[in-house]
C-alpha positions in Angstrom: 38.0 131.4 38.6 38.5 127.8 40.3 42.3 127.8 38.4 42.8 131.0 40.0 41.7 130.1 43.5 43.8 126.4 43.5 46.9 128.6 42.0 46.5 130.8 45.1 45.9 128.1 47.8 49.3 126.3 46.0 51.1 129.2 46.6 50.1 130.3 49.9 51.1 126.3 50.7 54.2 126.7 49.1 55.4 129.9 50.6 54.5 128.6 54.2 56.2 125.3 53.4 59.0 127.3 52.5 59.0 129.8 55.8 58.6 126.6 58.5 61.1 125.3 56.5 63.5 128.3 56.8 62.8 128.7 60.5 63.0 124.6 61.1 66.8 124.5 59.4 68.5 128.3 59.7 70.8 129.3 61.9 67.6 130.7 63.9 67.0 127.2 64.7 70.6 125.7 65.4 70.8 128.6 67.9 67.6 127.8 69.6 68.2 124.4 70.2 71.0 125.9 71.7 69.8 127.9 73.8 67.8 125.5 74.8 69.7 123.8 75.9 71.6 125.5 78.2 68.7 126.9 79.3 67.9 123.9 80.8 71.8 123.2 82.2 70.9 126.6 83.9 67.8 125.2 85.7 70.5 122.9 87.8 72.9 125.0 88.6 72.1 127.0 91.8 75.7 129.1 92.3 74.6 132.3 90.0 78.6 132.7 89.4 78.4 129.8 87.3 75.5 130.7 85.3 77.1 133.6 84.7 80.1 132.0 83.7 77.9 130.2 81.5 76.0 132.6 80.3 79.3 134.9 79.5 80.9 131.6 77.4 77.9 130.6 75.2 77.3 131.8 71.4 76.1 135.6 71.4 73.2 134.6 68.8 72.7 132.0 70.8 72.3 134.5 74.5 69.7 136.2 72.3 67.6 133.1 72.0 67.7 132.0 75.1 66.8 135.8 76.3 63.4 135.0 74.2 62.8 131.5 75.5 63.4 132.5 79.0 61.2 135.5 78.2 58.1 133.0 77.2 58.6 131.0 79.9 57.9 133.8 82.1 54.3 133.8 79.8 55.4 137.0 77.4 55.4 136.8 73.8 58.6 137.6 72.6 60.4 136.7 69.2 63.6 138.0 67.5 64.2 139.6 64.4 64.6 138.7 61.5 68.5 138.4 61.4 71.4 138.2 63.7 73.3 141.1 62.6 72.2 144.2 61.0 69.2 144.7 62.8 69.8 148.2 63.7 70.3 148.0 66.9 66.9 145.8 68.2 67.7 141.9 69.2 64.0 141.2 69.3 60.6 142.0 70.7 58.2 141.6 73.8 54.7 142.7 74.1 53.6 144.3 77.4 49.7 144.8 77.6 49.4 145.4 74.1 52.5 147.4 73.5 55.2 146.3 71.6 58.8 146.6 73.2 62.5 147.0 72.3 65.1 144.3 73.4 68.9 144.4 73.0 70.9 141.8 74.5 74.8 141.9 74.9 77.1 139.1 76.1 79.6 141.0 78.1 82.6 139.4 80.3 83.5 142.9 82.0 81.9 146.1 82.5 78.8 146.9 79.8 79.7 150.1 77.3 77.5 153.2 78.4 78.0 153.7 75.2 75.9 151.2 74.0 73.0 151.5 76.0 73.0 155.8 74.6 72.8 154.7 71.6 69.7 152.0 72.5 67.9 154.8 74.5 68.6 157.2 71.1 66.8 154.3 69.3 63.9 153.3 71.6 63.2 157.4 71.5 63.4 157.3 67.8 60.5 154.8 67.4 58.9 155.9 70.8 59.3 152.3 72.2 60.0 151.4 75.7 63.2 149.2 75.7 65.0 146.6 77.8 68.7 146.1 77.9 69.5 142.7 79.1 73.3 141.9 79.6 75.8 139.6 81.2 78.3 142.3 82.6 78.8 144.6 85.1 76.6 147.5 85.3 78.5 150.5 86.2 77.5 154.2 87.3 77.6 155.5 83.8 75.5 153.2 82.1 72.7 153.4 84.5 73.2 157.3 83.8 72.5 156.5 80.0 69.6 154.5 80.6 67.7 157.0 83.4 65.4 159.5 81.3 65.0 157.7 79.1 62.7 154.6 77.8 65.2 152.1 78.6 65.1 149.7 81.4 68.2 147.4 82.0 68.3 143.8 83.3 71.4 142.0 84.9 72.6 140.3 88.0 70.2 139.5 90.3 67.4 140.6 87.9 68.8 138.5 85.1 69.2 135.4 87.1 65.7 135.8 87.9 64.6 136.3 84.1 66.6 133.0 83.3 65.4 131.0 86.3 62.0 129.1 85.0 60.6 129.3 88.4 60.9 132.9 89.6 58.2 135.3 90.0 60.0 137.8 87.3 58.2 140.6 86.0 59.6 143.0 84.0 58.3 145.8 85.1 59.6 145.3 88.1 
């Protein structure tokens, strides 16, 4: 009985050694340290063209990250998935008064694809999940027309610059 219970407390150390590990070395946590990074270049620049033009250059996986930090720094808890790509669709989570939500974040120079956020509202449907579509791009007539009637709420311009300033009231349920 004692062999069995050192054999499992060995393990359990092992495996957890192994997972801080993972998430200390990845790509997770080169993208990060990325993202933060410029998060706090962002903090000094006051001309929102510029953070844009920022926020438009950096990594994608990296935008994701710094969607998250930016997201806890506003007090939510928020994490990504487990990968970059193949993650059907879902960029990472945030949890709203006890409710698990949907995020999707896009990197776009020019106008976003209404396309995209369809097929975002299709998913959040799906897994009846409230959603948030935070992007770098124009927001055109179309792709607010995707997202109304549905559970997804975008953020950009104004409302982005907000999300990614430390010291903004932002909410998103705003």
């Amino acid at each position: 009985m004692r062999e069995e219970y050192i054999f499992l407390s060995v393990s359990l150390a092992v495996f957890l050694a192994a997972l801080i590990i993972r998430r200390l070395t990845g790509i997770h946590a080169e993208k990060r340290r990325k993202a933060r990074k410029i998060y706090r270049e962002l903090q000094t620049i006051e001309d929102p063209a510029e953070r844009f033009r920022i926020m438009r250059r950096m990594d994608a996986y990296a935008f994701e990250e710094l969607v998250i930090h930016a997201l806890r720094k506003h007090g939510y808890l928020s994490w990504h998935g487990s990968r970059y790509s193949g993650d059907g669709g879902i960029d990472g989570y945030v949890l709203i008064h006890g409710h698990i939500s949907l995020l999707q974040d896009k990197r776009y120079s020019h106008d976003i694809n209404p396309s995209h956020v369809s097929a975002f509202a299709l998913l959040c449907r799906r897994r009846r999940k409230t959603g948030y579509f935070i992007h770098t791009g124009r927001t055109r007539k179309a792709s607010w027309e995707a997202a109304r009637n549905s559970m997804v709420r975008i953020i950009s311009g104004e409302r982005l610059l907000l999300l990614i300033d430390k010291n903004s009231n932002f909410n998103l349920e705003d």
